[in-house]
N, C-alpha and C positions, 0 to 999 in steps of 0.2 A: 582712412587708409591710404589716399595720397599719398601721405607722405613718405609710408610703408614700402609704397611700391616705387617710389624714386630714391630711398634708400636701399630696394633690393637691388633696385638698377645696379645703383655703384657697387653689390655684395656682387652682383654677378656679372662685373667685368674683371675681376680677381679670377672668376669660377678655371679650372683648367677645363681646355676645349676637350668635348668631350665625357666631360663627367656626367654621370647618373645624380641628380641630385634632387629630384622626389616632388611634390606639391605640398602644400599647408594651407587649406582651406579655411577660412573663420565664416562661417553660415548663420546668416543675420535673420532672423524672424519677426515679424509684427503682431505685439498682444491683440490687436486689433481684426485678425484675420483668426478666423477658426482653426487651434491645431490640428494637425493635418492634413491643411490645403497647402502645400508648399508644390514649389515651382517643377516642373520636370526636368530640367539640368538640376535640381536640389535630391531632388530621388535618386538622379543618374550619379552623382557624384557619391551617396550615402553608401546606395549598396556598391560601388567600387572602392571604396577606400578601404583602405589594409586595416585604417582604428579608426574610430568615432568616440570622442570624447565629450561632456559637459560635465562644468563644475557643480551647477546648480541639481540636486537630485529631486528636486521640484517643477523643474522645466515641462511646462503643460503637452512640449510633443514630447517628452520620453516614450509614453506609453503609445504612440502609435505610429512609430518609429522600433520600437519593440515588435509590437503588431505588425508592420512590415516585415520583420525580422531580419532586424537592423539589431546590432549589437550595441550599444553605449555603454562606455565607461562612464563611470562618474569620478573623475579627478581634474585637476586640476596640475597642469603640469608650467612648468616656468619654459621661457622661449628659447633658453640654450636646452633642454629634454625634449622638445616638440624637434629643434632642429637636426640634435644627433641623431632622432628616431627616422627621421626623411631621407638623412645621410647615413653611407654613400647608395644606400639598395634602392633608392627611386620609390621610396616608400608614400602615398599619400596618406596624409591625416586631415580631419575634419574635427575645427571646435566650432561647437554648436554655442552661440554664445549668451547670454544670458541678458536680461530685460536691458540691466547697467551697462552693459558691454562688457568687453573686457581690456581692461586701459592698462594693467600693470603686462600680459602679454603683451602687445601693440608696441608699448614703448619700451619694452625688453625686445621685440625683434626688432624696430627700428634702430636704437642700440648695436646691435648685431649689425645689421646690415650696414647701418651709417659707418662701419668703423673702416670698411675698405680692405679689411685682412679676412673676412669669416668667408664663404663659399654657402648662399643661399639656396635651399630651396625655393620654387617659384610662389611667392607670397598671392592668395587670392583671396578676394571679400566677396562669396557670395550672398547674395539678397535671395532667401528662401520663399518669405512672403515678402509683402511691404503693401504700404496703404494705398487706397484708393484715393481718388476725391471725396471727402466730408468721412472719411474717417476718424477725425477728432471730434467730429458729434457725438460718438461712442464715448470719450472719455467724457466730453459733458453732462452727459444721461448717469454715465458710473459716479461720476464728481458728485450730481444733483441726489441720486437716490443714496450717499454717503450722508451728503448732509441734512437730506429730509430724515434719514433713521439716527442721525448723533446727535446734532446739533439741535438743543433747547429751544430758542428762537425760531429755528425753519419747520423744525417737527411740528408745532402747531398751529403753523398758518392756514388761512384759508382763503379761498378766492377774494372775497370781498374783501381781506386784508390786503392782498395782493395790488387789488384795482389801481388806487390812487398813482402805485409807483408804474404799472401799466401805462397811466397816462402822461408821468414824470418823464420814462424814458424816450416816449416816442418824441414829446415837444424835443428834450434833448438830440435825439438823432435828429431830427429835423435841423436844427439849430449848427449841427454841425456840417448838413449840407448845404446850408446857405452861407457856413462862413467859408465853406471848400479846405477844412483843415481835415486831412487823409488820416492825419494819426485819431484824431479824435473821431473821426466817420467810424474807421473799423473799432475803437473802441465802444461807441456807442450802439452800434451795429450788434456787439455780444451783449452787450446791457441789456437791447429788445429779445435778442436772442435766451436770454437766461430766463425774461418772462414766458416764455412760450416752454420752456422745458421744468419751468420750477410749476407752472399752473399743471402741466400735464403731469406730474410727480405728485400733485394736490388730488387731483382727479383718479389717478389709481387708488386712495387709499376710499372712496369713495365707497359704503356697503351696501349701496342701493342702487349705482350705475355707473361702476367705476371705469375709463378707459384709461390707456398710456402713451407716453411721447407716440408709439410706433401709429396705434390707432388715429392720434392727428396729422402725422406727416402721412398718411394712405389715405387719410380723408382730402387731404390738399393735392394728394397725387391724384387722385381718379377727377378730381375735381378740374386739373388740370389739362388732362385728356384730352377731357372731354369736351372743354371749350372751344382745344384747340383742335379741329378735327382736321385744319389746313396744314395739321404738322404731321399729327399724328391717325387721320384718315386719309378717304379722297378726296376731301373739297379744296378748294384753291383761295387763294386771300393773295393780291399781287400788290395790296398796295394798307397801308396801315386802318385805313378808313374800313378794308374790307373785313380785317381782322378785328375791330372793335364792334362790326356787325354780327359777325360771330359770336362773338364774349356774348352780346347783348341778347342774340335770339337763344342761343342756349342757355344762358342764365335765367334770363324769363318762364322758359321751357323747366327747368330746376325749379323755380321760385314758384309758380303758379298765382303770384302776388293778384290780387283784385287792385289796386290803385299802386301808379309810380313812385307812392311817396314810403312805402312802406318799405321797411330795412335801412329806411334816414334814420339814423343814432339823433335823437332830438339833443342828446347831451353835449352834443361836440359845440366850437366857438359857434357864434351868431354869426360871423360872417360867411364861415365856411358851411353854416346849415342853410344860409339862404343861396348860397350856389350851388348847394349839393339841387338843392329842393327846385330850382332855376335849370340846371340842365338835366333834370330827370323829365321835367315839363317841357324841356325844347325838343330832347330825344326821341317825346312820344307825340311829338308834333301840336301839343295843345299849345292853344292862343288864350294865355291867361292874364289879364289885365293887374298891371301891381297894383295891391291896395294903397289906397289912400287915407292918409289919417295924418293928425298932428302929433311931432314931436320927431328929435334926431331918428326914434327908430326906423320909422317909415321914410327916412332920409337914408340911412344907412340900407336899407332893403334894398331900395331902388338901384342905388353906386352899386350894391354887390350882384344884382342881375344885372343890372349896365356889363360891370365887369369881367360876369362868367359869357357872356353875351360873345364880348371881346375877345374873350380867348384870356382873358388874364384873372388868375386867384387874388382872388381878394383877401383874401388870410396874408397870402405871403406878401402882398403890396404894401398892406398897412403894417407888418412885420419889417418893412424893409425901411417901410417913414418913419417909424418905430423908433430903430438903432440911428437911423441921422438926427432925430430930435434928441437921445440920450446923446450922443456927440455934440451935442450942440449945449447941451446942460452941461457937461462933461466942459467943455470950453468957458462957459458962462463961471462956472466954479472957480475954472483957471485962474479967471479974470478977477473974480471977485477976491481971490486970496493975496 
């Protein structure tokens, strides 16, 4: 509507001084917000206006916008009828406008206005609702349970189907933040993200212990709370070290674990399990001698408590000698061709 409103400019340097020449509201709404949460200038403007119009006779706030008693029309008028009706009695009109928008008014009063000869009423875009932050999770959740009840393939998946690309995605995000490419981080970013809404869309249909996306993001919320009590209590944490004390005592407190090793995913790489397992034993202050035995593994055990020792993942190092040695084959081929 910029542009709307830089063409009413030039309608209303034409205007003669002095004239009456009305408002024309376009009142914008988000599917995403519950109808009838709309803004308090959205109320103030409704029940003042002389008409209230929408084309759509589906529009989810008709009815409690009724229930205010708010009068809507349901027509749809062209922007030379919207503009006669403002002119010259100072009349205001409100179009409430529909999911699409409405582009064939917009560029009918822009039209009007750009032409330099017309005398506009004062063009405004109100925002009635509009989204919050993570508002488009809502369309995700609707997108997902669309496709778990049509779609052949997704309607009968099940966890264990699911797993493998679980682990697909994550290497991939990962992979994208080690090469620092942005476009591909938030693309992969939504990849992890569709496992966690497509498994909790598995889980609702569950007949013995079903839960749903909301049921996992409140389990992560309180879970977050509660860790963080330097945020969201009175304890204090002034420096990072204090704040992973925290994590650790409250989590411990949550877990009730008997040994540090438990809630290690044995599944994950070997090198990333021998530092998980390597700083869960330094954190709880044991002095646990590395085994000793024959053969690279007990060679690689050792480098990757070295590693975690150090401060540095051994996953992502040998990931990183990884792609210089395919550079290096990558070159070697060059040569050879």
């Amino acid at each position: 509507m910029n542009a709307d409103a830089s063409a009413a400019e030039t309608g209303a340097d034409a205007r003669p001084e002095g004239a009456a020449t009305g408002r024309l509201i376009l009142l914008t709404t988000s599917h995403r917000v519950a109808p009838g949460l709309l803004s308090w200038p959205a109320w103030q403007i409704l029940h003042a206006a002389e008409r209230v119009l929408c084309a759509d006779a589906g529009h989810p706030q008709l009815p409690y916008l009724r229930e205010a008693g708010i009068e809507v029309e349901t027509a749809s008028l062209t922007a030379r009828e919207l503009v006669d009706y403002c002119l010259p009695e100072a009349r205001t009109a409100v179009v409430l406008t529909s999911a699409d928008g409405e582009s064939a008014l917009t560029d009918g009063l822009a039209r009007l206005a750009g032409s330099g000869r017309e005398t506009m009423p004062d063009l405004e875009l109100l925002p009635g609702s509009y989204d919050l932050p993570g508002a488009r999770l809502l369309d995700l959740v609707q997108v997902m349970d669309r496709i778990r009840a049509e779609c052949p393939w997704s309607s009968i998946r099940t966890h264990q189907d699911l797993a493998k690309y679980g682990l697909e995605e994550a290497y991939e995000l990962v992979e994208a933040i080690e090469s620092g490419d942005r476009v591909e981080l938030r693309e992969e970013l939504g990849d992890v993200l569709l496992q966690v809404v497509f498994h909790a869309r598995i889980a609702q249909d569950d007949p013995d212990d079903p839960f749903a996306v909301d049921d996992v993001a409140g389990t992560i919320v309180e879970k977050l709370i509660h860790r963080h009590p330097h945020v969201f209590g009175e304890e204090d944490a002034a420096t990072p070290a204090d704040v992973k004390a925290h994590w650790m005592r409250t989590k411990a407190e949550e877990k009730q674990r008997k040994s540090v090793t438990e809630g290690i995913p044995l599944a994950q790489p070997g090198l990333a399990l021998a530092a998980k397992l390597a700083s869960r034993a330094r954190a709880a202050g044991l002095d646990v001698a590395v085994p000793s035995g024959q053969g690279i593994g007990y060679e690689l055990l050792a480098m990757a408590i070295r590693a975690e020792a150090d401060g540095v993942d051994p996953e992502a190092a040998l990931r990183a000698a990884a792609r210089a040695y395919r550079d290096a084959v990558l070159a070697a081929e060059g040569g050879a061709a």
